[in-house]
N, C-alpha and C positions, 0 to 999 in steps of 0.2 A: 072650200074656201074660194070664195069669187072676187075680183078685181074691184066690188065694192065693197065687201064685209067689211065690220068694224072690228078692226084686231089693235089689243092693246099689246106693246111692248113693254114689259115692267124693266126696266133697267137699261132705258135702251142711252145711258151715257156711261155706259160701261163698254170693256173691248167684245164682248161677245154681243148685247144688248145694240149696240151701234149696227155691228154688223147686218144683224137678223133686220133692223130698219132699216142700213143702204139694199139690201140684197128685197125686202119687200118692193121699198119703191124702183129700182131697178125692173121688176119684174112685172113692175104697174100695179101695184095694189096704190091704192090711196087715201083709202080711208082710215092711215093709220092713228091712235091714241096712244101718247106720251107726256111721262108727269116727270122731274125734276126728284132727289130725293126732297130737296125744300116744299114743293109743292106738294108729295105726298109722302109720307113718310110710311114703307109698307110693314112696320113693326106697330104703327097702330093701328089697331082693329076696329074701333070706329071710324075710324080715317077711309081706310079701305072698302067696307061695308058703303060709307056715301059715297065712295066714287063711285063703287059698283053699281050702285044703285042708281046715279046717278047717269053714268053714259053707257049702262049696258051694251060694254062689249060682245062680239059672237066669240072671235078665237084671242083666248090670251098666250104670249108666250113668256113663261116666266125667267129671266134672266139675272134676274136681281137677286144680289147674294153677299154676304160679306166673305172676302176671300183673300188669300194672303201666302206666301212661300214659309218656309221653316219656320225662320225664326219668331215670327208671326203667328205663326198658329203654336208656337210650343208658348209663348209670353199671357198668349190670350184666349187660353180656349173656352173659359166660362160664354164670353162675348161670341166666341165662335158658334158655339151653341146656342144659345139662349136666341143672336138674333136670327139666324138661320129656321129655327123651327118657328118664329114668329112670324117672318116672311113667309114663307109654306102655308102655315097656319091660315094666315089671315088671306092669302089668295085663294086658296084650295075653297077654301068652306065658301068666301064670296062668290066664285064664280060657280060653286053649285046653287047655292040661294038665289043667283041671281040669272041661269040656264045656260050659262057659257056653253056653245056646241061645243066648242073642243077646246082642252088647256093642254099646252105641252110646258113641263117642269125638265129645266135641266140641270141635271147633275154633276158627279166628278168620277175618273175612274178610282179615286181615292176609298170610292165606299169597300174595293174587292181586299181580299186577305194580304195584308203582309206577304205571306211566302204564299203566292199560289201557283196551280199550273200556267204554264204559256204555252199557247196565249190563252187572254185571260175571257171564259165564253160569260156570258149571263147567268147562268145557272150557279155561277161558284160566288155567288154574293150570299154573304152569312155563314160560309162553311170553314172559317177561322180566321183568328184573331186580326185585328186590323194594325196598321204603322199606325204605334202611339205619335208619333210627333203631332199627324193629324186627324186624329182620334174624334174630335168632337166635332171638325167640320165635317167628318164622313157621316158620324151617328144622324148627323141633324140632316144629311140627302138622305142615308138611306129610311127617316123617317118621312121624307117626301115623298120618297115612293112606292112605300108601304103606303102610306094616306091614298095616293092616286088609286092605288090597287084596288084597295077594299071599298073605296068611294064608288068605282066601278062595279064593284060587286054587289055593294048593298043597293045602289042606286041607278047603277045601268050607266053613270056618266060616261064620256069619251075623253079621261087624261089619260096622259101619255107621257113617259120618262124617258130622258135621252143621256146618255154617260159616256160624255166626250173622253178622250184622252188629252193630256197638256195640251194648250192653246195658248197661238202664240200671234203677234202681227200688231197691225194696225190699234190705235190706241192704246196699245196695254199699258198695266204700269210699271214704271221703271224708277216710282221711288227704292232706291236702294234697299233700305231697311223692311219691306214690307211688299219685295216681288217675289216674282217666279224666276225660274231657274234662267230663261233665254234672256228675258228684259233684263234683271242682274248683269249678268254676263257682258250682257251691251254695254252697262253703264260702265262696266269697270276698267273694260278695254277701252274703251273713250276714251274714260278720266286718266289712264294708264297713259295713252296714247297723247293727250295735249300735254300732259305733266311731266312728258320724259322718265314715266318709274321703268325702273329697271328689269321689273314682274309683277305680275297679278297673283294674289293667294285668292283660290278655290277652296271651297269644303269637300270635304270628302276622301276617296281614296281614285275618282275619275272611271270607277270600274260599272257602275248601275248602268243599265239596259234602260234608256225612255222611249216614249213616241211623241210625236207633236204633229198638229195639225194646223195649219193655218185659220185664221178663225173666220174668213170670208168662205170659205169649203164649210166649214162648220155650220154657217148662217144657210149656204143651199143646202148641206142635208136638214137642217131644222124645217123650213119651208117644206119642202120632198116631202118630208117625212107627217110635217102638219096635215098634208094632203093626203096622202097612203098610208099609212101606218096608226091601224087602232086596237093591235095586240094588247093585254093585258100583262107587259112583260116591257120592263124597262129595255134598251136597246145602245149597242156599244154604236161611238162615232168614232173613228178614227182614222190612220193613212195606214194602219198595218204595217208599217216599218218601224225598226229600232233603232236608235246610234246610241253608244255607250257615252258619259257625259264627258270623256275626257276628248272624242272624236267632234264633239257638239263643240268645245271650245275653242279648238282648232279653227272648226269652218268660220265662227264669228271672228275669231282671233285675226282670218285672212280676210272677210266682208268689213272689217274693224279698220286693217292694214296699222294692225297695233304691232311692231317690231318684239317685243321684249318677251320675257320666258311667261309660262303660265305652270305655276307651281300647284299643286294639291296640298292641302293638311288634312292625313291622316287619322288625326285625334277629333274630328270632327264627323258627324253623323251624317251617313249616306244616304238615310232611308232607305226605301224600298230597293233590291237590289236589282229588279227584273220588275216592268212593267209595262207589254203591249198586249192590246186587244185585240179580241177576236172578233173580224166585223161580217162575216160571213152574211149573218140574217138581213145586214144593211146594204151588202154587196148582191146577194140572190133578189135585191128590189129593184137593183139596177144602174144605182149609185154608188160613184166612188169620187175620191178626191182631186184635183185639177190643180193646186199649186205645188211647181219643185219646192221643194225642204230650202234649198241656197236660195232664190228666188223670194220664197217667203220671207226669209232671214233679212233678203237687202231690203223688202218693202220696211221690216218693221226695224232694222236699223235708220232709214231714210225718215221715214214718221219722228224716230225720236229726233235726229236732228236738227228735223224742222221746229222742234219744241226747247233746245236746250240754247 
């Protein structure tokens, strides 16, 4: 990939899609290609097909995805599905039709088992059952990267799959009803914190094992990896550290400087009880992550209050 290639970013107004474009143009690329969902919509496949056709990209990275925390993906997971493999779909096949040298498809650690070993390597993808909650945004990556595989197989192409661990920072979203664990979190100690409440209720029991990654370290291993990496074997991203959720609320609770209790409920589902990656293959390339955990925290508390 050279400092004029034409690389299209699909998503790039999303918190991971943004990032992959500050960290290109930081790095002097320029020649980057970016559409709006209004300008293209990547669930339509004729849509996609003329773009492609159109500004024939060299490297695409795919970013673009419908994605959502719990209660999200338990409300909606037809939708979770359906648009998920339609995006894949329509990118995957266009950019073999149209000679893309290299597509990178990124993923979730969501696709590995419910209960697996830890940490969790690559190899234990498909070796049992998955966390129903998000069952159908996992089925519809890990048909992405089943597609990549065998597109390489039958065709020689150069995709490449990458299955980040939680991501967290800059842009994400912090609509309440429809985020992830750390933007949540934010929101509620804020709102906790100007309103005077007296406690925040939490899901769960505070006991699960996560990881998180900043999503700017995510964006240089993306790059990195666009460059070096043409294994046939999708590939973990992560910081290889854990905090338990209840230690996670703590640190925001203090980046918050929210005074009041942070309660747990119980009667409400944990998910997965344990889940960090094993990034060994990505660490033996020579890459590893650059922002503190609190550090990250403040950037992406700082982002949301520039916005509320």
């Amino acid at each position: 990939m050279e400092k004029d290639s034409k690389i299209y970013v699909a998503g790039h107004t999303g918190m991971v899609g943004s990032a992959i474009t500050r960290d290109l143009r930081r790095k002097g690329y320029h020649n980057i290609i970016v559409r709006t969902h209004t300008q293209l919509d990547l669930t339509d496949q004729a849509a996609v097909q003329e773009f492609f056709e159109t500004e024939k990209p060299e490297y695409v990275f795919l970013a673009a995805a419908k994605v959502g925390g719990i209660i999200s993906n338990k409300t909606y997971p037809a939708d979770y599905i359906m648009q998920n493999l339609l995006i894949e779909c329509n990118v995957i096949k266009s950019s073999f039709v149209n000679k893309v040298k290299k597509l990178m498809v990124l993923g979730s650690s969501c696709i590995y088992p419910k209960i697996c070993p830890q940490p969790i390597k690559e190899e234990y993808l498909l070796t049992a059952p998955l966390e129903s909650s998000n069952e159908a945004y996992a089925l519809a990556k890990i048909a992405g990267i089943k597609m990549c595989q065998h597109y390489n197989i039958q065709y020689g192409t150069k995709f490449i799959t990458l299955m980040p661990s939680s991501i967290y920072g800059i842009n994400d979203n912090f609509d309440i009803n429809n985020s992830h664990v750390i933007p949540a979190m934010i929101v509620k100690m804020h709102t906790a914190k100007i309103t005077n409440q007296p406690f925040v209720e939490l899901w769960g029991t505070g006991t699960p094992l996560r990881e998180f990654l900043y999503v700017d370290d995510l964006a240089d291993a993306c790059v990195f990896l666009m460059k070096s990496y043409e294994e046939n074997q999708h590939i973990n991203v992560g910081s290889g550290e854990e905090i338990t959720i209840k230690d996670l609320a703590e640190i925001i609770k203090k980046i918050v400087d929210y005074q009041g209790d942070v309660i747990f409920d119980s009667t409400k589902p944990d998910g997965t009880p344990r889940k960090v990656l094993d990034i060994a293959k990505l660490e033996s390339m020579g890459w590893k992550p650059m922002v503190n955990f609190e550090d990250g925290i403040k950037r992406a508390y700082n982002d949301y209050l520039s916005k509320v």
